[in-house]
N, C-alpha and C positions, 0 to 999 in steps of 0.2 A: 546428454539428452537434449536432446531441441524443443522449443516452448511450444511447436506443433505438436508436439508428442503428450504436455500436461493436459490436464482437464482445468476446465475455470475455477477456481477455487484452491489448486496445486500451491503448496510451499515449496521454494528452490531458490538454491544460494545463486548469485552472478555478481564477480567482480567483489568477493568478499561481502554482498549486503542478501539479509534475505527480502525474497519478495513473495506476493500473492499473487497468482497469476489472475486477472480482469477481464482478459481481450485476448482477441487469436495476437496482437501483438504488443499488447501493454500489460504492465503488470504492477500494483503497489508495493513501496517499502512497508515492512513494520513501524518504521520510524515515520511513517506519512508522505506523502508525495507518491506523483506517477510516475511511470518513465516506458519509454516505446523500449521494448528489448529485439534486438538484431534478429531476423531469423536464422541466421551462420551462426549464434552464439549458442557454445555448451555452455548447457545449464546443470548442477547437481542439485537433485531433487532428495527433499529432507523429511518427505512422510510417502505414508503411501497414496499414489493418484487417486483424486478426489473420487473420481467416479468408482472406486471400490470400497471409500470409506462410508462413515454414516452420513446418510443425507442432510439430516439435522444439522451435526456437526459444521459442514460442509456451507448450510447456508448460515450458519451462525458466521460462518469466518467471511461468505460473501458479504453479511450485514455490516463485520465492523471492516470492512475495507471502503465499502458502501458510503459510511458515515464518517471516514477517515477523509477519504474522497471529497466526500461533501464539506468537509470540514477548512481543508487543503485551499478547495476553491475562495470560499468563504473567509477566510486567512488571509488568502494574497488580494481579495477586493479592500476590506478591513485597513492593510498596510498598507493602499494607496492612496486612502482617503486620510488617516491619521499623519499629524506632520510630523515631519524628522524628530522630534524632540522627543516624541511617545512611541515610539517605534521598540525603544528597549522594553517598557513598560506593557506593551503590546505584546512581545517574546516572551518574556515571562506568563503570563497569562495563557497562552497559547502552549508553552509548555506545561503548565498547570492542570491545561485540560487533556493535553495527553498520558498524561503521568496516570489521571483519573479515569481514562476510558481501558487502562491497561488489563 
């Protein structure tokens, strides 16, 4: 299946990672981050397209990719301002609040 083909909000595996489809061509990891996906690229899609499921549902999963997003951003301003030395210390934390928004 091709990412033309999901609806926003679509779960589908590429390249072994799952992602949430965003954008007619971006889509988030689970694990955070964005990524443009190819339009030549199959995709295998791991629920049913968004636009048959519950709506609710649907924008809950657009809220936390939303706030992953925001989160993402916010993360890599964060590690450009903290110096080399707190950068570990910044990882940890950063993964702390992932673990928490699971």
């Amino acid at each position: 299946m091709k990412l033309q083909h999901l609806a926003i909000g679509a779960r589908f595996e590429y390249e072994g990672v799952v992602y949430v489809k965003t954008g007619p061509l971006t889509a988030a990891s689970e694990e955070g981050g964005q990524r443009i996906i190819p339009r030549y690229a199959i995709l295998k899609p791991l629920d049913v397209p968004a636009a048959e499921s519950n709506p609710s549902s649907v924008k809950g999963r657009l809220e936390a990719v939303r706030v992953r997003t925001a989160f993402e951003r916010f993360y890599e301003s964060c590690e450009r301002l903290v110096p080399e030395g707190s950068r570990n210390a910044l990882a940890e934390v950063r993964q702390q609040f992932l673990d928490a928004i699971k």
